[in-house]
C-alpha positions in Angstrom: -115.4 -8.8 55.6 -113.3 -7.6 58.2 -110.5 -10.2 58.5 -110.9 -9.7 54.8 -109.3 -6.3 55.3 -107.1 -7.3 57.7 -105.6 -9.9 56.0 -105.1 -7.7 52.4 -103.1 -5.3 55.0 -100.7 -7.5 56.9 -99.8 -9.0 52.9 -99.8 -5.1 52.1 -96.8 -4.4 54.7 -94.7 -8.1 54.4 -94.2 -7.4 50.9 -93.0 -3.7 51.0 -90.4 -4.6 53.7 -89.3 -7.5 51.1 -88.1 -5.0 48.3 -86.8 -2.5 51.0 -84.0 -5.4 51.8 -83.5 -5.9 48.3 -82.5 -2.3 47.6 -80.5 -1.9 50.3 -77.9 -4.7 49.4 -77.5 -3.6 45.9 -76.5 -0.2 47.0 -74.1 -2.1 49.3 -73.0 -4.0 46.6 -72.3 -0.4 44.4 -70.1 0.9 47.2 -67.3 -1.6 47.0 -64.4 0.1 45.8 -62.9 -1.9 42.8 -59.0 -2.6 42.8 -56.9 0.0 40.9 -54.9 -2.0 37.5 -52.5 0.6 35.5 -51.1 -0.9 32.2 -47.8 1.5 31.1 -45.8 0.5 27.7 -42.6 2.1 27.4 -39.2 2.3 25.2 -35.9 2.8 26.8 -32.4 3.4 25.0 -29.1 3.1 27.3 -25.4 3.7 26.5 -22.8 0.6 26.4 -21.4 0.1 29.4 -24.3 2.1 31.8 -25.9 0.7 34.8 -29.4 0.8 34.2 -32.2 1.3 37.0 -35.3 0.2 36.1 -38.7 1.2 38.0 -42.4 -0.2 37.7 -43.9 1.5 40.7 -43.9 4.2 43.1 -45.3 2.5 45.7 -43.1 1.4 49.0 -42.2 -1.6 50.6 -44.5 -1.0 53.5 -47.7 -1.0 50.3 -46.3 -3.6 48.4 -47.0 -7.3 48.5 -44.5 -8.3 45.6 -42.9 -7.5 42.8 -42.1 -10.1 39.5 -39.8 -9.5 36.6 -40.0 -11.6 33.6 -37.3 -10.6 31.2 -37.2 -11.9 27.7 -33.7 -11.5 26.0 -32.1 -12.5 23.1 -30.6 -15.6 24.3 -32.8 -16.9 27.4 -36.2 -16.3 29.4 -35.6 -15.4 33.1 -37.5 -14.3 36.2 -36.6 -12.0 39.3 -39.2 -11.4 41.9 -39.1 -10.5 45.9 -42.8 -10.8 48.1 -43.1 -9.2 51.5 -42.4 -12.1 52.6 -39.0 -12.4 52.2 -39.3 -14.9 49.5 -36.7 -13.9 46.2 -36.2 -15.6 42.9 -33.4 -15.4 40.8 -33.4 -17.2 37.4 -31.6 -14.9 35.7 -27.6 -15.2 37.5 -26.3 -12.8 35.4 -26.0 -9.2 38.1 -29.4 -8.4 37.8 -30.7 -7.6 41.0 -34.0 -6.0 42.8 -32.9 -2.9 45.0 -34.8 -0.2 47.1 -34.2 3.3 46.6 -33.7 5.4 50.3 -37.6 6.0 50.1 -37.8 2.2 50.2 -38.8 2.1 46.4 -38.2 -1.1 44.1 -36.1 -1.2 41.1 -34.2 -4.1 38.8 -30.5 -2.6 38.9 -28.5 -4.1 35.5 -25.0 -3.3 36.2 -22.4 -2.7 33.1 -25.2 -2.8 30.5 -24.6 -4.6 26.8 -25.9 -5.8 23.8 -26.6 -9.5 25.8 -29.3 -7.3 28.4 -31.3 -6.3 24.8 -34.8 -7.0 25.4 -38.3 -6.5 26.8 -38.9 -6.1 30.9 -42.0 -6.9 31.9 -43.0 -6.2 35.6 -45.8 -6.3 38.0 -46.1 -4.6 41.2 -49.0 -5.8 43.9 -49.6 -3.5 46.3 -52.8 -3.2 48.8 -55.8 -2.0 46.4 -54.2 -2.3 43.0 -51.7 -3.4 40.8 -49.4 -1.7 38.4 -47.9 -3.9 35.4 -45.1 -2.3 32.9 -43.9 -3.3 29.5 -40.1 -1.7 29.1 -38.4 -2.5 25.6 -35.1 -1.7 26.5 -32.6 -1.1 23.6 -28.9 -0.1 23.9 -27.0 2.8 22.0 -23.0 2.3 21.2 -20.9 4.7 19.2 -18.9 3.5 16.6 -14.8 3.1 15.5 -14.6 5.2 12.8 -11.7 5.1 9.9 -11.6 6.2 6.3 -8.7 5.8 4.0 -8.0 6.1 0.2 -6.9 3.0 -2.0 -6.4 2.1 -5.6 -8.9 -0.5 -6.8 -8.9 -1.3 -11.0 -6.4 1.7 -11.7 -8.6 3.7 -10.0 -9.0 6.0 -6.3 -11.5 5.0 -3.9 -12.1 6.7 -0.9 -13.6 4.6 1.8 -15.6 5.4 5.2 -16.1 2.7 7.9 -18.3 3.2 11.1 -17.6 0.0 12.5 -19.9 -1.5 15.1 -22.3 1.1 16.0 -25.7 0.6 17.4 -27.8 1.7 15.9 -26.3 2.1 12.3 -24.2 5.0 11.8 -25.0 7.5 8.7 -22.1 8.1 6.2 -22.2 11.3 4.1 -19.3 13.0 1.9 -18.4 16.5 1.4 -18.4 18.3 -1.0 -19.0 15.2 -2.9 -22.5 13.5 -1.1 -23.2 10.3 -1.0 -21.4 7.2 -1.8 -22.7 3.3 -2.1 -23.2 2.6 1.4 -23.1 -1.3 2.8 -24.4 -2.6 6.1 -23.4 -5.3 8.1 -24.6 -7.1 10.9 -22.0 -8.4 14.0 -22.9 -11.6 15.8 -22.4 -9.2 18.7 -25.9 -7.3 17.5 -24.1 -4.0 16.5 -24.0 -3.0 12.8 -20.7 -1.9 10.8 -21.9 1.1 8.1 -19.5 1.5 5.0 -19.3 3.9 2.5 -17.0 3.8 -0.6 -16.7 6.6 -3.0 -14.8 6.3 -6.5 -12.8 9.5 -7.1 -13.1 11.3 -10.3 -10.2 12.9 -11.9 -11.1 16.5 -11.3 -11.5 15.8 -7.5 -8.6 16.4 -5.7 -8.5 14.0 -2.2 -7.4 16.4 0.2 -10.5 17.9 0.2 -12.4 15.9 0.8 -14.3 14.7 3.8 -16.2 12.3 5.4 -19.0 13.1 7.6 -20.6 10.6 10.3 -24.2 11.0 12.3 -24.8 8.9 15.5 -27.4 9.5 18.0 -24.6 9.0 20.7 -22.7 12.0 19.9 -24.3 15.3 20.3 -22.1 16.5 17.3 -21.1 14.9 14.0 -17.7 13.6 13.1 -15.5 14.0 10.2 -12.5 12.5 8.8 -10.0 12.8 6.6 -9.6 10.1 4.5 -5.5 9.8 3.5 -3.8 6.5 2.0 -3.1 4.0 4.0 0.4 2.7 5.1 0.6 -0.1 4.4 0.1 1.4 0.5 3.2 2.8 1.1 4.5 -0.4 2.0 3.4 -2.2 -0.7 4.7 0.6 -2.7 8.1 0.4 -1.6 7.9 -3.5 -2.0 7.1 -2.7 -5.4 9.5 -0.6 -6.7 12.1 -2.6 -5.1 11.2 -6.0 -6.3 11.3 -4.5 -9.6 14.9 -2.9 -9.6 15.8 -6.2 -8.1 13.8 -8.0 -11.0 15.7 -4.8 -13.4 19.4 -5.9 -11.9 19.1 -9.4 -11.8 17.8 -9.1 -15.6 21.1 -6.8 -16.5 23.2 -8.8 -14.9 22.4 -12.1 -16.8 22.1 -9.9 -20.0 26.1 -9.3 -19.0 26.9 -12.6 -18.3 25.6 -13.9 -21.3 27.5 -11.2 -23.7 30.3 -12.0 -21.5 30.4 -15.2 -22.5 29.5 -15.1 -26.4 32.5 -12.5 -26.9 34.8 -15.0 -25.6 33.4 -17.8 -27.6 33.9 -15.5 -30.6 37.6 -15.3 -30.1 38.2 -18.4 -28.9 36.9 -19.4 -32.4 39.4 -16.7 -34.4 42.3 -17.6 -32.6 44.5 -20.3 -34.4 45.1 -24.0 -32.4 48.5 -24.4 -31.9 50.2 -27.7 -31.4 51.6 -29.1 -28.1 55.3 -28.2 -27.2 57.5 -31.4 -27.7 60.5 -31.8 -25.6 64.2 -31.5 -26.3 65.6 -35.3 -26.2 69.3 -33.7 -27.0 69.2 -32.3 -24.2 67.3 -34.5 -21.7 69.4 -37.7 -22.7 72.9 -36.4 -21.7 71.7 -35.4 -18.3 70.1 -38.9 -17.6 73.4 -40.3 -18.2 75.5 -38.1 -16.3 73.1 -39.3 -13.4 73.9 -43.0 -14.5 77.2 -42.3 -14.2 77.4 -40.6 -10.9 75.3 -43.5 -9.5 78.0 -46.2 -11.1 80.8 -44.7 -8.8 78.7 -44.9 -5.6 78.1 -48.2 -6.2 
C-alpha cells in the first residue's frame, strides 16, 4: 500500500507542472504586440497650374522601410516607390517625383499640375511596427473664359453667356431676368464649357441686363455685360452697303435702258433721207483741166 501512495503522488506533481508550462506560453503568446495598419481615404481639389505635395505618412526616413505610389490616371497606370535601401522606381516619367521635407518626411511632389495628373494616388508607407496605406482622389479646379454678347437669331434678340472651359462646370444665372436654357459641353481636354442663351422680350431693354457666373475658384461671382458683337456691326455695314450697291447698280441699268428706248423712239420719227449724189458738172471740167496740164508735160 505504500508505494501505492507514493506512486499516486509523484503522478499527482508531473501533471500539475504539465499545465503550469502550458499557461505560461499562452500568456507569452498574448503579449506580442501586433503591427499597427491605418487605412485613410481622402479627396483633394488643386488649382491649374499648382505644384501639388502629396503626403501618406508622418513618419521619417530613419522609421521608414519604403514607400510605393501606384497612380491610376486617365490615360496610363504608373508606379513610384523608394526603399531604405536606395532602390527607386519610376514608371511614371512625367515630373513626378518622391521628396523629403527638412524633417526628412516623404512626399510625391507633381510640379505644374493639369487635367492629365486627374486621378486616384494610392500609397503605402512601411515603417518598423506598422504600416500606413492612403487612398487620395485628387481632382483639379480651373476657372473659366467668360464672354456674353447679344445677336439676332429668326428676327429676334438673344443674349448669350459662355463660361468656356471651366472645371468644374460653371453656373450661369441672369439678372433681373433668371435663368436661361443652359447647355454643357465636354472638352477632350476634361474641362466643361457652360452656356446660357436667353431670348429677349420686347419690353426688356438689353442694357440692363446682366449676366451672373459662380465658380468655386473665385471667392466672388462675376458678371458681364452682354453688348452686340462687332463683327454684327460688320456684317451690318456689309449689308447696307451691298444693298446701295445692289440699289445703284439697279438705277443705273434702269437709266441705260430708258436711255436707249428714247433714242429708238426718235430714231423711228425721224424721216430717212436719201444719200447726197455728186455734182458731175462740176467734177468733169476739173478732170480735164488735169488731162490737159499733163498733155503739155508730156
Amino acid at each position: 500500500m505504500m508505494w501505492i501512495y507514493i506512486l499516486i503522488f509523484f503522478l499527482t506533481v508531473s501533471w500539475t507542472s504539465t499545465k503550469g508550462t502550458n499557461s505560461t506560453t499562452s500568456v507569452i503568446s498574448n503579449t506580442t504586440t501586433p503591427s499597427v495598419k491605418v487605412y485613410v481615404t481622402k479627396k483633394a481639389v488643386f488649382s491649374l497650374g499648382s505644384n501639388v505635395d502629396l503626403h501618406c505618412s508622418s513618419r521619417t526616413w530613419t522609421e521608414t522601410m519604403f514607400v510605393i505610389w501606384n497612380i491610376e490616371l486617365k490615360h496610363k497606370i504608373c508606379r513610384i516607390s523608394f526603399s531604405d535601401k536606395d532602390q527607386s522606381v519610376d514608371s511614371c516619367n512625367d515630373g513626378k517625383s518622391l521628396r523629403n521635407t527638412s524633417a526628412g518626411q516623404s512626399y510625391l511632389h507633381i510640379p505644374n499640375f493639369s487635367a492629365d495628373d486627374v486621378g486616384v494616388y494610392m500609397c503605402e508607407s512601411v515603417y518598423t511596427g506598422g504600416n500606413e496605406n492612403y487612398k487620395i482622389e485628387v481632382a483639379v479646379t480651373a476657372p473659366p473664359k467668360i464672354s456674353a454678347w447679344l445677336e439676332h437669331r429668326d428676327n429676334k434678340m438673344v443674349a448669350v453667356c459662355r463660361a468656356e472651359k471651366g472645371n468644374p462646370a460653371a453656373k450661369i444665372s441672369w439678372s433681373p431676368a433668371g435663368n436661361g436654357s443652359v447647355t454643357l459641353q465636354d472638352e477632350p481636354d476634361g474641362f466643361v464649357t457652360a452656356e446660357s442663351r436667353l431670348e429677349l422680350s420686347g419690353d426688356m431693354a438689353p442694357e440692363n441686363l446682366t449676366c451672373v457666373v459662380h465658380h468655386q475658384f473665385w471667392a466672388q461671382e462675376k458678371t458681364l455685360v452682354p453688348k452686340l458683337k462687332e463683327d454684327f456691326w460688320l456684317w451690318m455695314l456689309i449689308s447696307v452697303t451691298g444693298g446701295i450697291i445692289v440699289l445703284l447698280a439697279v438705277f443705273s441699268a434702269f437709266a441705260i435702258k430708258k436711255d436707249i428706248f428714247s433714242r429708238q423712239c426718235q430714231q423711228a420719227e425721224t424721216p430717212s433721207k436719201s444719200p447726197p449724189t455728186e455734182d458731175v458738172e462740176e467734177v468733169e471740167p476739173y478732170a480735164s483741166y488735169v488731162q490737159r496740164v499733163n498733155s503739155i508735160y508730156n
